[in-house]
C-alpha positions in Angstrom: 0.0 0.0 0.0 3.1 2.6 0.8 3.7 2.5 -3.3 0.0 3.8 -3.9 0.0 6.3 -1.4 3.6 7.6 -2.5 2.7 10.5 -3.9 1.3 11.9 -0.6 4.5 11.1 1.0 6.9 13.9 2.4 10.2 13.7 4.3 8.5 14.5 7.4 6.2 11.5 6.8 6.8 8.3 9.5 6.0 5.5 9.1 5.9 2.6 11.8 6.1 -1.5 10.4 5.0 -3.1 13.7 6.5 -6.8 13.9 8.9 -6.1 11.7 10.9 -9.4 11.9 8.5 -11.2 10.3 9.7 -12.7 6.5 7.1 -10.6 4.8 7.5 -7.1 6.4 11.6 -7.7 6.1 10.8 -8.3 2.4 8.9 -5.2 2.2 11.2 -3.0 3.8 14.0 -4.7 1.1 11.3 -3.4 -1.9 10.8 -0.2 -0.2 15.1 0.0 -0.2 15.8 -0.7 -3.2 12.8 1.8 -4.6 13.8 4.6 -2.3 17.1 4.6 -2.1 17.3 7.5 0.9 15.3 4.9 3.1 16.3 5.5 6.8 15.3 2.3 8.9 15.7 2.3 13.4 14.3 -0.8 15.1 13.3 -1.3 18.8 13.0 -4.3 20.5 14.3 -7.6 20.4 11.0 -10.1 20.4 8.6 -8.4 18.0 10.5 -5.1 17.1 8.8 -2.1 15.6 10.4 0.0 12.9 10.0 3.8 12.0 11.1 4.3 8.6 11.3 8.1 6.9 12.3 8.6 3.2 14.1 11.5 2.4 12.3 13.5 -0.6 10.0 10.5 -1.4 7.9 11.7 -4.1 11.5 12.7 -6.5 11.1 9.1 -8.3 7.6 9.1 -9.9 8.4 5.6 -12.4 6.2 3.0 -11.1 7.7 0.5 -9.0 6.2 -2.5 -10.4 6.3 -3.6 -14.4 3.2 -4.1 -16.9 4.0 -8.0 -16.2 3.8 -8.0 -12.2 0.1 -5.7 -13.1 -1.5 -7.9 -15.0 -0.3 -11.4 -12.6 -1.9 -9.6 -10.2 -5.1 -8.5 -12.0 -4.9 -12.3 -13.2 -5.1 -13.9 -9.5 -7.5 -11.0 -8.3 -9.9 -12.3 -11.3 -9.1 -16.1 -10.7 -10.4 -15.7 -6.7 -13.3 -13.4 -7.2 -14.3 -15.9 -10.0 -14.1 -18.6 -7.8 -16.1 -16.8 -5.1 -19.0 -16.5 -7.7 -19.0 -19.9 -8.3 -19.2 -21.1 -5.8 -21.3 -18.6 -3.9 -19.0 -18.4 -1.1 -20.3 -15.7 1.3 -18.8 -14.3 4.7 -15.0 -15.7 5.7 -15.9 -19.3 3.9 -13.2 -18.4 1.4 -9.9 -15.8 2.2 -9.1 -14.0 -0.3 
């Protein structure tokens, strides 16, 4: 969600990654890295450590982070599920999306 809200970024803008050990949030802050090269990243705590992150001048890269490929994989399996939902007239937390 931080790469669709970038453009309302600033470099007074914190943001706090709670649990930030887990594998997926540690891949995330990698992405947001490597997109946002000025990334500053503190931790606290040892057993479920929180992180503040700040990007210095966020909104200077304006190319998208993702390609036309990863788009349309991901329109793909959004169209696969909610397919599969109407099929199968799935309603409440039956199915996870």
């Amino acid at each position: 969600a931080l790469y669709q809200i970038r453009n309302h970024l600033t470099s007074h803008t914190v943001i706090l990654l709670d649990d930030s050990h887990r594998a997926y949030e540690q891949q995330a802050i990698v992405n947001w890295g490597n997109y946002w090269k000025s990334l500053r990243l503190t931790s606290f705590g040892t057993d479920e450590p929180i992180s503040v992150i700040q990007i210095e001048n966020p909104s200077a890269i304006s190319e998208e982070p993702w390609n036309v490929t990863i788009n349309l994989k991901s329109y793909f399996s959004s169209g696969r599920r909610l397919f599969y939902i109407a099929m199968h007239k799935l309603k409440g937390n039956e199915y996870r999306l």
